[in-house]
N, C-alpha and C positions, 0 to 999 in steps of 0.2 A: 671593776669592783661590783658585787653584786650588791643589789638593794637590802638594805633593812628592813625587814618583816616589824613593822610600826605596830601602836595601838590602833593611829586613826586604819591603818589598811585592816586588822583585823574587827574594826568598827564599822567600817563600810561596809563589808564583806555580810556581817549580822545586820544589817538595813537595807543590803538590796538581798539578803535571805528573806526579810519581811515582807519587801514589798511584791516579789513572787509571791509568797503565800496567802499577801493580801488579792493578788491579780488572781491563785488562783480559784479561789472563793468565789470572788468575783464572777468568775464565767461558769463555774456551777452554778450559782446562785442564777445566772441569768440563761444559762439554759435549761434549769428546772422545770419540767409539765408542772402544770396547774395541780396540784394536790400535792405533790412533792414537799416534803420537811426542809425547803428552799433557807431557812433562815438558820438552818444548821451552819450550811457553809461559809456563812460570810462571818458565825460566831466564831464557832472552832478556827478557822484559820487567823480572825481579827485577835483571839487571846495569845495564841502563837505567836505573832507580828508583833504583838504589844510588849512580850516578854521579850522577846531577841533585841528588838529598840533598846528594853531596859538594860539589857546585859550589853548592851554599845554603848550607851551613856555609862556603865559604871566600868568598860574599858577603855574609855577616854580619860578615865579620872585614873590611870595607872599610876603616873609623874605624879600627881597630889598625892593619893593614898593607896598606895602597894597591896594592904588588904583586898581594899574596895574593888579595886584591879582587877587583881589576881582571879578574885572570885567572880567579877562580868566574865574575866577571858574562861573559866573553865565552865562556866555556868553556860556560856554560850557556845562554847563548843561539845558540851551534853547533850541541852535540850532538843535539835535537831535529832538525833538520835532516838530521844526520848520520843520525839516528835514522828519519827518514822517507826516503832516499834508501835504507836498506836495509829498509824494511817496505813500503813500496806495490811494488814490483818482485815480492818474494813472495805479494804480495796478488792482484797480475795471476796469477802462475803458480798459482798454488791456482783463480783463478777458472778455468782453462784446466781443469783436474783436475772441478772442479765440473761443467764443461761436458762432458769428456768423458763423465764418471760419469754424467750426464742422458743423453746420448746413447743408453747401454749400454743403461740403462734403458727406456727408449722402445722398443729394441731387443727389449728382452727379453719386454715385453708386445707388442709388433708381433707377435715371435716366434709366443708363445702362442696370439695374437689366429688366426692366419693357418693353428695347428695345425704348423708348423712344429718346434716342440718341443711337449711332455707340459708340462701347469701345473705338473705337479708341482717340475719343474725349478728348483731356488732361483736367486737372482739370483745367489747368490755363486759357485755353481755354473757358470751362463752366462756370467758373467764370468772367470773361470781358463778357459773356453774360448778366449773372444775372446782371454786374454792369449796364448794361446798358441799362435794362428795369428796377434800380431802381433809385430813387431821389439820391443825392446826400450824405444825413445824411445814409445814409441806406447802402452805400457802404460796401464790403467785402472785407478783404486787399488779398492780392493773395499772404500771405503765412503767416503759422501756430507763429501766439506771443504768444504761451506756455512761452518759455524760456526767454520771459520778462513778463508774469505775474507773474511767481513761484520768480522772481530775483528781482522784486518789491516789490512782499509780505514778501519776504526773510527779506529785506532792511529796509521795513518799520516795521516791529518785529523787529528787528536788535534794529531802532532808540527809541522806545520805550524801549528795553533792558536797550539798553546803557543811558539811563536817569534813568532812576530805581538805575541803578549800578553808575551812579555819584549823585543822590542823596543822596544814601546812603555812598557815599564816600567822598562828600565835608569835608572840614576840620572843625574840633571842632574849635569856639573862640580863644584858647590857642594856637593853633596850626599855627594863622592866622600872628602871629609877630604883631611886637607893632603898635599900631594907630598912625596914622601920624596926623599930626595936625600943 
């Protein structure tokens, strides 16, 4: 006989969604350089984490209140989504930032290579120049967001995962307690 797709499994399910998203925060936040908008990561993903809890705690109340339920289990099987419509989009633009920042770089040893500038020149250095023979859209961050694109794209596979895995986990009818009325 196959298992029953329960509230508490489709509650689990949105609490180890969370607690990825709180880990992944976590390791952006902790391998952010020094200037980095480090405390983005542990916000954005801690409100995420915080809502999916809350949509488990109101799928565990299915058997008391059907409403209540009803609306954790489809609220929680959104938000992931919701969640990954605004994290892979910033994932792309980080990787762009990534791409430029390699660019600079290659630049800056081309530079060197060529005697074109003194080695001595820091890269941070080379780069406040380029910024500032370029427009403003065009800007180079002055330091490598590798470890917030791989932690976006992580995130946003993640959100997608984890709607796959609560769709398939929602509760059968029978399962949902009696219809209030």
């Amino acid at each position: 006989m196959a298992e029953k797709n329960t509230p508490a499994k489709a509650a689990g399910a949105m609490i180890g969604y969370a607690v990825l998203m709180l880990g992944g925060g976590g390791a952006a936040y902790a391998m952010a350089p020094a200037g980095a908008n480090a405390t983005t990561a542990l916000i954005v993903p801690g409100i995420a984490a915080g809502l999916m809890v809350l949509c488990a705690v109101m799928t565990l109340l299915l058997r008391a209140s059907k409403p209540v339920g009803m609306i954790g289990i489809h609220l929680g099987l959104i938000l992931p989504l919701v969640f990954a419509g605004g994290i892979i989009p910033r994932a792309f633009a980080a990787k762009g930032a990534v791409d430029s920042y390699n660019a600079v770089v290659e630049e800056h040893g081309a530079a060197i290579a060529t005697g074109e500038i003194d080695e001595s020149v820091p890269l941070e250095t080379y780069i406040q120049t380029v910024n500032a023979e370029r427009s403003e859209d065009e800007q180079v961050e002055d330091h490598d967001k590798s470890y917030l694109m791989y932690t976006l794209f992580a995130l946003g596979g993640l959100s997608i995962a984890a709607f796959v895995v609560l769709l398939g986990l929602r509760p059968k009818a029978g399962d949902r307690g009696p219809a209030e009325g």
